[in-house]
C-alpha positions in Angstrom: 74.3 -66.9 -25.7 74.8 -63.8 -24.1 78.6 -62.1 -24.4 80.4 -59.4 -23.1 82.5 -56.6 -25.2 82.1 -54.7 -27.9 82.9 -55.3 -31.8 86.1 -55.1 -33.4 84.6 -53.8 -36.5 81.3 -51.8 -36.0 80.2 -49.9 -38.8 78.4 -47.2 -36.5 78.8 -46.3 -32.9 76.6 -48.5 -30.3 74.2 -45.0 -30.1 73.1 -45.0 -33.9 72.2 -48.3 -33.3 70.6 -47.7 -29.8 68.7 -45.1 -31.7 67.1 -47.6 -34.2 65.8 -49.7 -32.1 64.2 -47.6 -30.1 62.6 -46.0 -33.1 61.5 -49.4 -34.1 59.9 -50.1 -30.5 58.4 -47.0 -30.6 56.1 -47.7 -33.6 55.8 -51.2 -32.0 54.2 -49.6 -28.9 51.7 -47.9 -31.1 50.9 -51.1 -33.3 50.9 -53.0 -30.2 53.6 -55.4 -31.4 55.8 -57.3 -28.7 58.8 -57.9 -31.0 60.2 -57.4 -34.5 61.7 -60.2 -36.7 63.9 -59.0 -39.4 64.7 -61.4 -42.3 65.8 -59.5 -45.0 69.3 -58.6 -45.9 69.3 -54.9 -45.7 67.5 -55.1 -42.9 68.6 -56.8 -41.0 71.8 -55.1 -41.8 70.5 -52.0 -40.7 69.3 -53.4 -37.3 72.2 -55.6 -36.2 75.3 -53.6 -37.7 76.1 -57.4 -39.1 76.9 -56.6 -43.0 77.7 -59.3 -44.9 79.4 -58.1 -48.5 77.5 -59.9 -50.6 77.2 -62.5 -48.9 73.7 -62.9 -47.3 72.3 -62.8 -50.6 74.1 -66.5 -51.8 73.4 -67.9 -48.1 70.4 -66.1 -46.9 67.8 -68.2 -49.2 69.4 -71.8 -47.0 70.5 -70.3 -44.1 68.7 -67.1 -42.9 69.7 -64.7 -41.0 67.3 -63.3 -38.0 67.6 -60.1 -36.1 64.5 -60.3 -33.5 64.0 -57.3 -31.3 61.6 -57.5 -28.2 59.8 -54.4 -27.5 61.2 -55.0 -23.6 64.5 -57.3 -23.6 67.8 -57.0 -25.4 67.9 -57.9 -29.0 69.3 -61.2 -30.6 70.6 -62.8 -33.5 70.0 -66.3 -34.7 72.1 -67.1 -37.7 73.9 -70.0 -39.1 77.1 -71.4 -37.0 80.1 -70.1 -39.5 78.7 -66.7 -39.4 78.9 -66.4 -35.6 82.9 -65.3 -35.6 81.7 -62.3 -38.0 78.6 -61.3 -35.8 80.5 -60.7 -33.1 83.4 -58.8 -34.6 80.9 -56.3 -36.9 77.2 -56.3 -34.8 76.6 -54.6 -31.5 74.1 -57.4 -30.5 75.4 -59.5 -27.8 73.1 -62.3 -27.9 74.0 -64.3 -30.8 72.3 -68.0 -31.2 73.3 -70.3 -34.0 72.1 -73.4 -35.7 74.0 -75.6 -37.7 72.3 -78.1 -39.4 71.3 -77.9 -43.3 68.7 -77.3 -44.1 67.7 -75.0 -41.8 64.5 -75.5 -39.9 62.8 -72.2 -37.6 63.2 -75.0 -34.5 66.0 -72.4 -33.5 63.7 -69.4 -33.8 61.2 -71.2 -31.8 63.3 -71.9 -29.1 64.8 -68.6 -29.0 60.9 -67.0 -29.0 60.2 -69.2 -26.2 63.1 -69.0 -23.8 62.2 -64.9 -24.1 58.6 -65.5 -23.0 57.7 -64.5 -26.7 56.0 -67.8 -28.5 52.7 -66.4 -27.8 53.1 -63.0 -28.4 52.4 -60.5 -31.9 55.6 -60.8 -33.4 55.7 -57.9 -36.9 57.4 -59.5 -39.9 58.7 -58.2 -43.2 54.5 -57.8 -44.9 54.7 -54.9 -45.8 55.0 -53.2 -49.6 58.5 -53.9 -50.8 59.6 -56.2 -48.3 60.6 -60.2 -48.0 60.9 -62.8 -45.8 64.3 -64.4 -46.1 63.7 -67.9 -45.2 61.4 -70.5 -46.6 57.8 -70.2 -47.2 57.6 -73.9 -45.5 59.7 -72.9 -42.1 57.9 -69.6 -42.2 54.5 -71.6 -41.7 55.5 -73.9 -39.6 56.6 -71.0 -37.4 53.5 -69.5 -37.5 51.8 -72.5 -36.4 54.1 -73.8 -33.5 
């Protein structure tokens, strides 16, 4: 769902943000990746402006939080329901989705990936030294496969 306005609450102006995604896209270009999905906490915190307090580590294990970035479309958030409010009052990222059933499943993700033209595409994920998936290992797979 696509919104108008800006944040009551950002934690950095729309620029900074503006700024690190086009960073990201830039190293997408190169590694020929057509969007980015961040799971993580902190990174996702960095991407979206959508800090949680503390939060996201007690909920993020059963209801992940997603920042995807397409390397030619606006970015979006899928997150759980009751964290929708709080999206749009801290995160510069006007397309929030949410899901509400527990436990969660990636059938939002999937939908979300294919109503942007993305479900066959190279999408980069959290691999790399240091990093983690936030959701589980199960939905990860099944995403992978569908």
């Amino acid at each position: 769902m696509k919104t108008n306005g800006s944040p009551r609450y950002p934690e950095f102006p729309k620029e900074e943000f503006e700024r690190r995604w086009s960073r990201a896209r830039d190293m997408m270009k190169t590694r020929e990746i057509d969007a980015l999905m961040v799971t993580e906490e902190i990174n996702y915190s960095y991407f979206s402006g959508h800090y949680l307090n503390g939060l996201g580590s007690f909920y993020g294990k059963t209801r992940p939080l997603v920042f995807l970035l397409p390397l030619d479309d606006e970015p979006t958030l899928i997150l759980n329901g009751f964290m929708r409010g709080d999206a749009f009052k801290r995160s510069w990222v006007r397309n929030i989705e949410s899901w509400v059933e527990v436990p969660f499943t990636v059938s939002c993700v999937t939908k979300v990936l294919r109503e942007q033209g993305l479900e066959e595409s190279r999408i980069g994920v959290e691999f790399g030294l240091e990093q983690r998936i936030e959701m589980p290992y199960e939905e990860f797979q099944r995403l992978r496969s569908d």
